[in-house]
Residue frames relative to the residue before (quaternion, step in Angstrom):
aa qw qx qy qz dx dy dz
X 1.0000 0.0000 0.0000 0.0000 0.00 0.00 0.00
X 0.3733 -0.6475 0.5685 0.3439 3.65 -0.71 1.06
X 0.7720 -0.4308 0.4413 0.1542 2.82 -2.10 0.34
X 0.1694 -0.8175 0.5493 0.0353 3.92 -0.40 1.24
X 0.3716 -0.6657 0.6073 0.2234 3.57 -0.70 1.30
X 0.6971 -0.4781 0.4926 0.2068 3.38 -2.12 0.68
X 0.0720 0.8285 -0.5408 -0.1262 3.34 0.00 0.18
X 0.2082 0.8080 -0.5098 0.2093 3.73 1.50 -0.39
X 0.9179 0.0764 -0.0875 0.3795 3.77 -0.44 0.94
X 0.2736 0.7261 -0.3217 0.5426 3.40 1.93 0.26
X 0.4834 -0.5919 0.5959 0.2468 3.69 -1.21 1.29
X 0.3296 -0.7659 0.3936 0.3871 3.66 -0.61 1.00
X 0.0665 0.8455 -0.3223 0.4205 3.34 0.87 0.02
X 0.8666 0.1745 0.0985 0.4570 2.97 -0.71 -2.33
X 0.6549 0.5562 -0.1603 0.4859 3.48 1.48 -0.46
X 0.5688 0.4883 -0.3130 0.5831 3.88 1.53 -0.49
X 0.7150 0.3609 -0.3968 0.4484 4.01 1.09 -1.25
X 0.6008 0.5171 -0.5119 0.3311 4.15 0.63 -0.44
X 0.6160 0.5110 -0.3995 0.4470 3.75 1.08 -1.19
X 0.9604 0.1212 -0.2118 0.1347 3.67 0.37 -0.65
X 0.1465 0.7254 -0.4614 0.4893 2.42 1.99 1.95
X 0.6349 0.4459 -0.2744 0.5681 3.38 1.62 -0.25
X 0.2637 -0.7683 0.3974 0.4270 3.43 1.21 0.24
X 0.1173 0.7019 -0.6081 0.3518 4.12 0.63 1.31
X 0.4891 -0.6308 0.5717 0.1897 3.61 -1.21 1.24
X 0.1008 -0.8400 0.4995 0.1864 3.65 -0.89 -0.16
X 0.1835 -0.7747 0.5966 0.1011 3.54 -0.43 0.94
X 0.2999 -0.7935 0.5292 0.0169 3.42 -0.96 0.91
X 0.2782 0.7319 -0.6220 0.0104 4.08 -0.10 0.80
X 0.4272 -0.7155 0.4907 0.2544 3.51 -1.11 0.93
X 0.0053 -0.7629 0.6342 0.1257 4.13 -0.51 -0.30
X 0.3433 -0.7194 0.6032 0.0280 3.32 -1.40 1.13
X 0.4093 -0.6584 0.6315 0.0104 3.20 -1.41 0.93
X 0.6542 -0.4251 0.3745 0.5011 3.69 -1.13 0.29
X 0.8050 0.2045 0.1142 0.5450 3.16 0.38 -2.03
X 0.2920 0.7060 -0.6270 0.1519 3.57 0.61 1.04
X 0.3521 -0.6697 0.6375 0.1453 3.28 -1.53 0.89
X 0.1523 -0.7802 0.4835 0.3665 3.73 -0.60 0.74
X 0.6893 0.4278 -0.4632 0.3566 3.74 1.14 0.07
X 0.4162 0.6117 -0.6017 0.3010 3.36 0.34 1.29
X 0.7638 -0.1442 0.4082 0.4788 4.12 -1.59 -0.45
X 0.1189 -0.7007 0.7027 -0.0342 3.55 -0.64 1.43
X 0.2014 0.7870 -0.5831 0.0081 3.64 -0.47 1.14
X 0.6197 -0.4307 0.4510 0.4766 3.73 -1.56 0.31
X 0.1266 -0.5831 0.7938 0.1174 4.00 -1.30 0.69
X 0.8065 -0.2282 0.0507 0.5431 3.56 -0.21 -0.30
X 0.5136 -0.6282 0.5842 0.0173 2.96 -1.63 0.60
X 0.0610 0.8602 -0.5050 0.0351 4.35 -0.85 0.40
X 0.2238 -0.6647 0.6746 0.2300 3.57 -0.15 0.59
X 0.0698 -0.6662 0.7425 0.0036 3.18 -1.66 1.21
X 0.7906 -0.2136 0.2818 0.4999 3.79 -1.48 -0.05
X 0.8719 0.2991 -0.1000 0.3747 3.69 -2.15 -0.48
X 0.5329 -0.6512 0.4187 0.3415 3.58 0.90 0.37
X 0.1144 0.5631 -0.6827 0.4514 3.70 0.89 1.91
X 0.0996 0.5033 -0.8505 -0.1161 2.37 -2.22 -0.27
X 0.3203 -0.7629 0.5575 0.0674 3.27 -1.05 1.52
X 0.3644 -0.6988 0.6096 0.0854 4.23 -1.12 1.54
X 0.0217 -0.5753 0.8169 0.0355 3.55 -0.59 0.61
X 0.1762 -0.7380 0.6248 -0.1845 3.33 -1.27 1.52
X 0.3216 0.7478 -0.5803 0.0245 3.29 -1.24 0.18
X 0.5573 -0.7275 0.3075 0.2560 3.87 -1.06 0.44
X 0.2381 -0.8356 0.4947 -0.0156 3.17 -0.99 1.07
């Protein structure tokens, strides 16, 4: 399996077009905060290689 860049803090966005420039699936999970706004900066908090060439974004908004 090739090598998967950090994205940890990366606009998700900017972080869905590198994974599937690498032709890498993307799984999306969102995660809330007390005082999360959803119309702020969705970025990657952490980040998990999973099976079938995914890689799963735990997100949330900043």
């Amino acid at each position: 399996m090739r090598e998967i860049p950090d994205l940890t803090g990366f606009l998700v966005e900017d972080a869905t077009t590198k994974l599937h420039a690498l032709g890498i699936k993307v799984i999306i999970i969102e995660s809330y905060g007390k005082n999360t706004n959803k119309t702020n900066h969705r970025r990657v908090i952490r980040q998990k290689n999973a099976f079938d060439n995914k890689v799963e974004l735990v997100i949330s908004f900043f």
